[in-house]
C-alpha positions as CSV (number, residue, x, y, z in Angstrom):
1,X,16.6,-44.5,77.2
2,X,18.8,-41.5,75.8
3,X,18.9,-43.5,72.2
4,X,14.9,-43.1,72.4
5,X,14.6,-39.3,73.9
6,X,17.1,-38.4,71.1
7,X,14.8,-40.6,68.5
8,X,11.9,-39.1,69.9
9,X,13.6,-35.7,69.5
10,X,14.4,-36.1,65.7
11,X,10.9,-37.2,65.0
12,X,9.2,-33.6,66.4
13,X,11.7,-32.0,64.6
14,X,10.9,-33.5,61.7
15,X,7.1,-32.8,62.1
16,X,7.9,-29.3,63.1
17,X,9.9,-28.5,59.5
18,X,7.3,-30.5,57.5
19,X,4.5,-28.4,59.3
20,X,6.4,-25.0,58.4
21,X,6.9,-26.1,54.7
22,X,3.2,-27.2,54.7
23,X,2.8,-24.3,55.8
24,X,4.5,-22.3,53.4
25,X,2.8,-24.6,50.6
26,X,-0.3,-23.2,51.6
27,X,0.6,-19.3,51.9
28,X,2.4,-19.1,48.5
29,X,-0.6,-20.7,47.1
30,X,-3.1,-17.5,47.0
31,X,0.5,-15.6,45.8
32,X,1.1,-18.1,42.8
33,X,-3.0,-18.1,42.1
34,X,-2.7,-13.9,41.9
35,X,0.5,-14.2,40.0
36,X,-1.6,-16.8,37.8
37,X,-4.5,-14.6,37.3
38,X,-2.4,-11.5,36.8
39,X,-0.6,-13.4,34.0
40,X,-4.0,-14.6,32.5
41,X,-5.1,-10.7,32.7
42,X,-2.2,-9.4,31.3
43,X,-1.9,-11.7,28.2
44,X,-5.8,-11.6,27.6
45,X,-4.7,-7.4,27.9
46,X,-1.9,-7.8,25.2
47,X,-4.2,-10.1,22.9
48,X,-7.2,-7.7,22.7
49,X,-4.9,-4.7,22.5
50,X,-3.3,-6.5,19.4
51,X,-6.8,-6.8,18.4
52,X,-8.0,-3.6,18.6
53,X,-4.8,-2.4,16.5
54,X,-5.4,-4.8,13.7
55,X,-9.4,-3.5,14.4
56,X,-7.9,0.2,13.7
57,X,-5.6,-0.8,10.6
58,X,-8.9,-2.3,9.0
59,X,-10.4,1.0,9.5
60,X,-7.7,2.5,7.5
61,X,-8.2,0.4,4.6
62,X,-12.5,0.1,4.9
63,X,-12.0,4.4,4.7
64,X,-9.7,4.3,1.7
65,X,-11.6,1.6,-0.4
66,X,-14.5,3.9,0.8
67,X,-12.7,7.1,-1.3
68,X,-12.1,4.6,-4.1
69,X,-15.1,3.3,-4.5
70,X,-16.6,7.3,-4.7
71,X,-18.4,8.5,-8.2
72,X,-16.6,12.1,-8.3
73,X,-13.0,12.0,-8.3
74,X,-10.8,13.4,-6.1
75,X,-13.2,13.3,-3.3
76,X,-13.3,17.1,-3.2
77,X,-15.4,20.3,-1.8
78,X,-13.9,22.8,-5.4
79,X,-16.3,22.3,-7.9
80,X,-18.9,25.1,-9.7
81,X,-20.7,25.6,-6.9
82,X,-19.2,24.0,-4.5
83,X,-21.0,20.8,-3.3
84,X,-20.1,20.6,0.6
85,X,-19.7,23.8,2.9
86,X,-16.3,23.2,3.9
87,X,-13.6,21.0,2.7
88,X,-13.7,18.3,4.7
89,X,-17.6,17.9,4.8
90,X,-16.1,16.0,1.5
91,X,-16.0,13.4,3.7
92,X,-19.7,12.0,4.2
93,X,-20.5,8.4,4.5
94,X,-24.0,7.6,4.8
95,X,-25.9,4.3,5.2
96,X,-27.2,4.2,1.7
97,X,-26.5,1.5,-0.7
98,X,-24.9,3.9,-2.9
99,X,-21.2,4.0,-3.5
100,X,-21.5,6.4,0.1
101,X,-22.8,3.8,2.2
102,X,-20.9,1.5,4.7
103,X,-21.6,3.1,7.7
104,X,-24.2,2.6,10.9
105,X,-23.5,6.1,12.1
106,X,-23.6,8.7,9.5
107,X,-23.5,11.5,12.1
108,X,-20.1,9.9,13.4
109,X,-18.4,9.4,10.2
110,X,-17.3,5.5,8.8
111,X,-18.3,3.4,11.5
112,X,-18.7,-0.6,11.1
113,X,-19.3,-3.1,14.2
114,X,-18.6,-7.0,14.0
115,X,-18.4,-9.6,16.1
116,X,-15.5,-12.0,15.9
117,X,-15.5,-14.0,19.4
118,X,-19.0,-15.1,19.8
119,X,-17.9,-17.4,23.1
120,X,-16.9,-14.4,24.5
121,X,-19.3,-12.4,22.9
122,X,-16.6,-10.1,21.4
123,X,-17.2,-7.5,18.8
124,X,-14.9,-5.5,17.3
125,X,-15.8,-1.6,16.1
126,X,-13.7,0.9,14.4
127,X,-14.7,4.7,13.6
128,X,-13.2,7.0,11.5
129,X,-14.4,10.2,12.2
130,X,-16.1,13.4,10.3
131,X,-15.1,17.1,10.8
132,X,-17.4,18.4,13.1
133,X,-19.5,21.1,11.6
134,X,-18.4,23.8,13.7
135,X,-14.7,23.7,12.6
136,X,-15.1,24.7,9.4
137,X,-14.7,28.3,9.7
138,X,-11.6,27.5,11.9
139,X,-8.7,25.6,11.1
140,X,-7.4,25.7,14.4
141,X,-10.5,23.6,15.8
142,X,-9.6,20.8,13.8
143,X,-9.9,17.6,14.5
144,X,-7.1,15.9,14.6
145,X,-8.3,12.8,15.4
146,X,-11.1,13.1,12.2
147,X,-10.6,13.2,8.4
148,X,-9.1,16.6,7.4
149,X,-8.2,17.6,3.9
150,X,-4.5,18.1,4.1
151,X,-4.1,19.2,0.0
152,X,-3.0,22.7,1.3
153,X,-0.4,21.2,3.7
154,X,1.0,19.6,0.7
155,X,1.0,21.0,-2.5
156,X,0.7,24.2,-4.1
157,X,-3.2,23.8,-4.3
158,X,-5.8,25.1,-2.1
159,X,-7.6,23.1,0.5
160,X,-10.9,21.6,-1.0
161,X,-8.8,20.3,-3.9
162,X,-9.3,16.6,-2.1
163,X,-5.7,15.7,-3.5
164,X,-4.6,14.6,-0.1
165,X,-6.6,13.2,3.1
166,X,-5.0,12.3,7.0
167,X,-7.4,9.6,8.0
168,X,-7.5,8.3,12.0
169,X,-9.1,5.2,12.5
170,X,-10.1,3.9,16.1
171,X,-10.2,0.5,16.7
172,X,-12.2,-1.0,19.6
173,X,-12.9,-4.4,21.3
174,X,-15.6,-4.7,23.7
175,X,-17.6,-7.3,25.4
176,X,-20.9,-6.6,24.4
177,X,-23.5,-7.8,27.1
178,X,-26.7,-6.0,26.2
179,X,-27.7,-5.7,22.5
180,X,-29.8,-2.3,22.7
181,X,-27.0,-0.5,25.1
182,X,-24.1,1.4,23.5
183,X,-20.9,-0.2,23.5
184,X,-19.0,2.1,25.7
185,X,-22.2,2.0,28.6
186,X,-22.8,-1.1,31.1
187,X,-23.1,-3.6,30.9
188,X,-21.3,-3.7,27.5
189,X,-17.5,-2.9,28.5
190,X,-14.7,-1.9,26.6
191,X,-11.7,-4.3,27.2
192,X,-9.0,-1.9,24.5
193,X,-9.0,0.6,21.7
194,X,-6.3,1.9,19.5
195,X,-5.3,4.4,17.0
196,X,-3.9,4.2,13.3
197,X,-3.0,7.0,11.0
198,X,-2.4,6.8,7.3
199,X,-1.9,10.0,5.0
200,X,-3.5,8.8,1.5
201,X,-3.4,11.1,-2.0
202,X,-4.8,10.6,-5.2
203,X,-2.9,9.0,-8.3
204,X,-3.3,11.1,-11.3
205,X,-1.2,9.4,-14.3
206,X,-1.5,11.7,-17.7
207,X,0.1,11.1,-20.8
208,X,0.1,14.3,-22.7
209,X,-1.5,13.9,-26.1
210,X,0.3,12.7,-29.5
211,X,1.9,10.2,-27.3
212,X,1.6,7.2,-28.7
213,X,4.4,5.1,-29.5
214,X,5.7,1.3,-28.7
215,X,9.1,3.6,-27.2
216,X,8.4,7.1,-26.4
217,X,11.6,8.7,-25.6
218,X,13.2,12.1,-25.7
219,X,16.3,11.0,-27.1
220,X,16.4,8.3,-29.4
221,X,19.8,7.5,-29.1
222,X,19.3,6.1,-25.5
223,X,17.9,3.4,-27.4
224,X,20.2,0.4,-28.0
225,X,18.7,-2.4,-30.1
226,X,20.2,-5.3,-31.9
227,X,19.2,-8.0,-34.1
228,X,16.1,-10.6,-32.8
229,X,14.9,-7.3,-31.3
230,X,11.4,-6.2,-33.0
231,X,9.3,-3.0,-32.0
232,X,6.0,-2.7,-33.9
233,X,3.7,0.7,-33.2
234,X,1.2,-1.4,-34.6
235,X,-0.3,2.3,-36.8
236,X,1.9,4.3,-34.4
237,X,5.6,5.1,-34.3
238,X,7.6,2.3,-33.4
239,X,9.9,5.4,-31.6
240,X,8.6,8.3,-30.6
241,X,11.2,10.8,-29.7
242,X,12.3,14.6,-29.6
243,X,15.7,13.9,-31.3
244,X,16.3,11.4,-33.3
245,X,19.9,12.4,-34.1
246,X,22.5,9.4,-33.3
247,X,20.2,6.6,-33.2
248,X,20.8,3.3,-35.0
249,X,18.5,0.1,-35.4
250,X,21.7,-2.1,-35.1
251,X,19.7,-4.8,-37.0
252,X,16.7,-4.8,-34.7
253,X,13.0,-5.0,-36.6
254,X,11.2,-1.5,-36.3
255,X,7.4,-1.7,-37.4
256,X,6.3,1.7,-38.1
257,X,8.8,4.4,-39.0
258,X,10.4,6.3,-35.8
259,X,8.9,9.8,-35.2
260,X,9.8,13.3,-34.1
261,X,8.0,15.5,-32.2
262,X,7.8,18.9,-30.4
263,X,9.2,18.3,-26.7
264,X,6.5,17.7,-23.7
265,X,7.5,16.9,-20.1
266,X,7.9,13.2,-19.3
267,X,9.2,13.5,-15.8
268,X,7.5,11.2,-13.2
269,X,5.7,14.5,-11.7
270,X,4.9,15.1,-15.0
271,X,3.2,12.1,-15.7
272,X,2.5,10.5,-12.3
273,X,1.8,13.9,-10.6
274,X,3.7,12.7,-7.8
275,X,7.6,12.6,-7.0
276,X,9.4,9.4,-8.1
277,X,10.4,9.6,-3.7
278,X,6.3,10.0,-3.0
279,X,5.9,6.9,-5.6
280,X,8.3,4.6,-3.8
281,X,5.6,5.0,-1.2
282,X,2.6,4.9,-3.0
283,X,3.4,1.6,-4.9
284,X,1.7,-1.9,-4.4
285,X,5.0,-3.3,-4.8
286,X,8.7,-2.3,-4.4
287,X,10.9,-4.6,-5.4
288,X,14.8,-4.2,-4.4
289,X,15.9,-7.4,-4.7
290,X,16.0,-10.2,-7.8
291,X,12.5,-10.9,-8.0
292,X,10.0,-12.7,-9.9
293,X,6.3,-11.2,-10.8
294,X,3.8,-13.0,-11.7
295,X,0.4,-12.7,-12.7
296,X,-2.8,-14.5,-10.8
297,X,-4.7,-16.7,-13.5
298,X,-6.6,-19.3,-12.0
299,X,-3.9,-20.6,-10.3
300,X,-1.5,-20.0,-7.5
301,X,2.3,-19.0,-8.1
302,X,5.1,-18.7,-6.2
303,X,6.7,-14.8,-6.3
304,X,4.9,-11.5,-6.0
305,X,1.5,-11.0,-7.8
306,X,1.7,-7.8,-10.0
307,X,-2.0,-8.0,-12.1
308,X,-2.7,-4.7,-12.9
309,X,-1.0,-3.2,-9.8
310,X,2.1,-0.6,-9.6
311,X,5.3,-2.1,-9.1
312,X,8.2,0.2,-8.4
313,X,11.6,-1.7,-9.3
314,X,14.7,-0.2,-7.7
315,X,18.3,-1.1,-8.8
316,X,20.0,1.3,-7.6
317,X,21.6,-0.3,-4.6
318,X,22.9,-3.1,-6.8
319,X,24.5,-1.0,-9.5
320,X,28.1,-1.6,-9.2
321,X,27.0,-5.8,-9.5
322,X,25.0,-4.6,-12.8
323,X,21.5,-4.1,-11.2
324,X,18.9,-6.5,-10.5
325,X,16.7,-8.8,-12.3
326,X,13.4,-9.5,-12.6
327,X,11.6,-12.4,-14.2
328,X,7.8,-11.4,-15.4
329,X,5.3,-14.4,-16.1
330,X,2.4,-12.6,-17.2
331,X,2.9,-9.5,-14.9
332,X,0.6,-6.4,-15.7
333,X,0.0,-2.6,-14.9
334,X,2.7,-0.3,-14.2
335,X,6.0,-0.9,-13.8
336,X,8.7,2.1,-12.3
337,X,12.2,1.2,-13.2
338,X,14.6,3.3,-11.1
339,X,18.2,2.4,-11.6
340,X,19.8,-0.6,-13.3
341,X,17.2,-3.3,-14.3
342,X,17.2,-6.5,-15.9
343,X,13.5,-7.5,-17.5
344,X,13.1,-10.9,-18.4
345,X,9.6,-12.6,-19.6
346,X,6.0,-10.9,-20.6
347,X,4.6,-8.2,-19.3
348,X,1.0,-6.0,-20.2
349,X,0.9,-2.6,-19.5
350,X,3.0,0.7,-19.0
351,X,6.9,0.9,-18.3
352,X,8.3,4.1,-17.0
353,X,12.8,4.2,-16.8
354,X,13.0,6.9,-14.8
355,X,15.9,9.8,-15.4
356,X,19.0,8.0,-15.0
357,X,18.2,4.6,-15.0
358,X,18.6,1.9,-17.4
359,X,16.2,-0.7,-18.5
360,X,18.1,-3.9,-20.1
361,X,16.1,-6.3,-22.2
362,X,17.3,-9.6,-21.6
363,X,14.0,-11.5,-23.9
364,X,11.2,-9.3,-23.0
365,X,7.6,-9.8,-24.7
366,X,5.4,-7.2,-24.0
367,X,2.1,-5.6,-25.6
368,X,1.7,-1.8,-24.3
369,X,4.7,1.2,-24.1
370,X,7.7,1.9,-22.5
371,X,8.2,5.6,-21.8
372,X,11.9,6.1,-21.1
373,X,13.5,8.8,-19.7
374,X,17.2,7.0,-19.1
375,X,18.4,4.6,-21.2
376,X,16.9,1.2,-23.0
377,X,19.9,-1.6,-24.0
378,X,18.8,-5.0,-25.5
379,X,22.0,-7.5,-24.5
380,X,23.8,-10.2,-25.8
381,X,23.4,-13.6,-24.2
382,X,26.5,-14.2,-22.0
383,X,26.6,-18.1,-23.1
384,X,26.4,-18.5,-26.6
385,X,27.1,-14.3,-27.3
386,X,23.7,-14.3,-29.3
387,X,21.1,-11.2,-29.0
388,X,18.2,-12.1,-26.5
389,X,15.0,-11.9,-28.4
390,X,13.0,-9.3,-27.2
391,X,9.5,-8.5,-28.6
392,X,7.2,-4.9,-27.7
393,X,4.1,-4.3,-29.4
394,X,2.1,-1.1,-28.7
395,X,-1.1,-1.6,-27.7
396,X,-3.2,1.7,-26.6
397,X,-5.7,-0.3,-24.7
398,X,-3.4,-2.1,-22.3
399,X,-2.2,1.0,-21.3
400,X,-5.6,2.7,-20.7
401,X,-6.1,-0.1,-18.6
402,X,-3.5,0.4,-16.5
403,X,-3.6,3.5,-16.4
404,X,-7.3,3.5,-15.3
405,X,-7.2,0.6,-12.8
406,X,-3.9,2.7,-11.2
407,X,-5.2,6.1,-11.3
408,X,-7.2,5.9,-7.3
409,X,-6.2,6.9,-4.1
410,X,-3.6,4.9,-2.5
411,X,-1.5,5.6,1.0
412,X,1.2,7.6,0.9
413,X,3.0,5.5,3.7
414,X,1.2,2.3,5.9
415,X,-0.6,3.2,8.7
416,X,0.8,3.6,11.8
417,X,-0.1,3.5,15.3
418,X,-0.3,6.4,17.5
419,X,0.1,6.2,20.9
420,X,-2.8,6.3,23.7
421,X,-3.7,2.9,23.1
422,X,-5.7,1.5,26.3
């Protein structure tokens, strides 16, 4: 009898703790379906917040293919009269087919809507604002959310110049319920929006008359050549230089006798209209490291596409190991050496060695010119102690080209977030 009371005893208890941990079960389970949902809301949050930032970036870029793509360059208010009321009325998409079209509210400024999530029925939207019309008789009313002409701000020109632009772009996904109701009014609802900023300024590469030259150098004994080297101005100067005083061919092939000229100014403001530091971050490349270039012809390559881009090579960190190298296959455009650089393949375009640095030629076939403000050294093959053949032709069409397919507005740093995003 005591054996079963003491049976009967363990049995309730163990109906009594597997009723409380039902019981448990059951409370935690609207708890874990809240932390579930939570989680679900606060990852769809982070998704369409990433969205609207990539939404915002795109902005950036639609407004600055937007200022390419304009007739009149810079995109200005100066001219004789002046064509807008107030600087940044230089600003004016419109929903034309002309090169000022791309927007679906011209009273706004560069707006675009798309969808991109039709189970959702997602759109995306970004806007990148005009000055309103009653700041511009104020600077202090300015938008700072809206296009502004910032050429005052920095350089020595006045605003209206259209040099330099601060663009804003606001990115925005929405759910967009009703067709023929604004995005931001029910039933359509906004789900994030962010913010991008990008400063961009316009390119202006020069070469002052009487330049032409395969080498165009102020000294022309920063020129080191030796044999299997061949320079050809093709009717120009093979050298063109303000001193030709201690320069030797060393057994290299000169086609068209070396020239001298009266002195201009070849320093990268001089001829970019930028600093060498701006340039760094105005290129479509930098290259720090050994790196090979190549050119997109109907096929895909492995390395960095430079085809009639702007490439600005920097061997500076690298030259107490002798600089860096980099191997062209068919690379075009412009091409910045700063520091110690080793060239190796074929190239089309314009090469600029900036002050101080060094440009070695290591077999180097190229049709355009080389302006050089530091030094130019064809080398000896370390194996067999021959020269490298090295091969420049000057071709004044290649480096129109370049310089005409460079010359645009481009950012003067990527585009970054601000904050605010919600």
């Amino acid at each position: 009898m005591s054996n079963d009371r003491h049976s009967l005893s363990k049995e309730r208890g163990t109906i009594v703790i597997f009723a409380l941990f039902l019981l448990a079960i059951l409370a935690a389970i609207p708890y874990a379906y809240r932390v579930a949902q939570l989680s679900r809301k606060t990852t769809s949050k982070t998704i369409s917040t990433n969205q609207s930032r990539d939404i915002a970036r795109g902005g950036i870029l639609d407004a600055i293919h937007w200022f390419r793509r304009q007739t009149v360059q810079p995109v200005a208010q100066i001219s004789d009269p002046p064509t807008y009321l107030y600087p940044d009325a230089a600003f004016d998409p419109d929903t034309s087919d002309s090169p000022k079209g791309g927007t679906i509210d011209q009273s706004l400024g560069l707006v675009k809507e798309y969808e991109f999530n039709p189970e959702k029925n997602l759109w995306a939207r970004h806007e990148v604002r005009r000055q309103a019309v009653n700041n511009r008789d104020d600077p202090n009313a300015t938008d700072r959310l809206a296009a502004h002409d910032i050429t005052s701000l920095r350089h020595n020109l006045p605003a209206g110049e259209g040099i330099s632009w601060s663009l804003v772009c606001r990115g925005i996904v929405y759910q967009r319920n009703s067709p023929m109701t604004p995005f931001d009014r029910p039933p359509n609802r906004i789900l994030s929006e962010s913010y991008a900023y990008s400063e961009i300024r316009k390119l202006t590469i020069t070469l002052p008359e009487d330049s032409q030259g395969a080498i165009v150098t102020p000294a022309a004994r920063n020129v080191h050549l030796l044999e299997f080297t061949s320079i050809s101005g093709e009717g120009a100067p093979s050298i063109l230089t303000f001193d030709l005083n201690g320069f030797s061919e060393n057994g290299a092939v000169l086609l068209g006798d070396p020239m001298v000229r009266a002195p201009f100014n070849m320093s990268a403001e001089d001829l970019f209209g930028v600093s060498s530091q701006d340039l760094i971050l105005m290129s479509d490349l930098v290259v720090g490291t050994q790196m090979l270039l190549e050119r997109m012809e109907g096929g895909n390559w492995d390395g960095v596409v430079s085809d009639n881009s702007l490439a600005y090579v920097n061997g500076k960190l690298y030259e107490e190991t002798g600089g860096i190298r980099v191997f062209l296959n068919q690379a075009s455009g412009l091409l910045f050496i700063d520091g110690k650089v080793h060239v190796i393949g074929a190239f089309r375009g314009l090469v600029f060695v900036n002050e101080g640095a060094t440009l070695y030629l290591e077999g180097l076939e190229m049709a355009g010119a080389i302006f050089s403000n530091g030094e130019i050294i064809s080398l000896r093959s370390p194996l067999g102690n021959e020269p490298y053949r090295n091969n420049l032709v000057y071709n004044l069409s290649l480096v129109q080209e370049a310089i005409n397919t460079n010359n645009h507005y481009r950012e003067v740093r990527s585009s970054f977030l601000l904050g605010a995003d919600q």
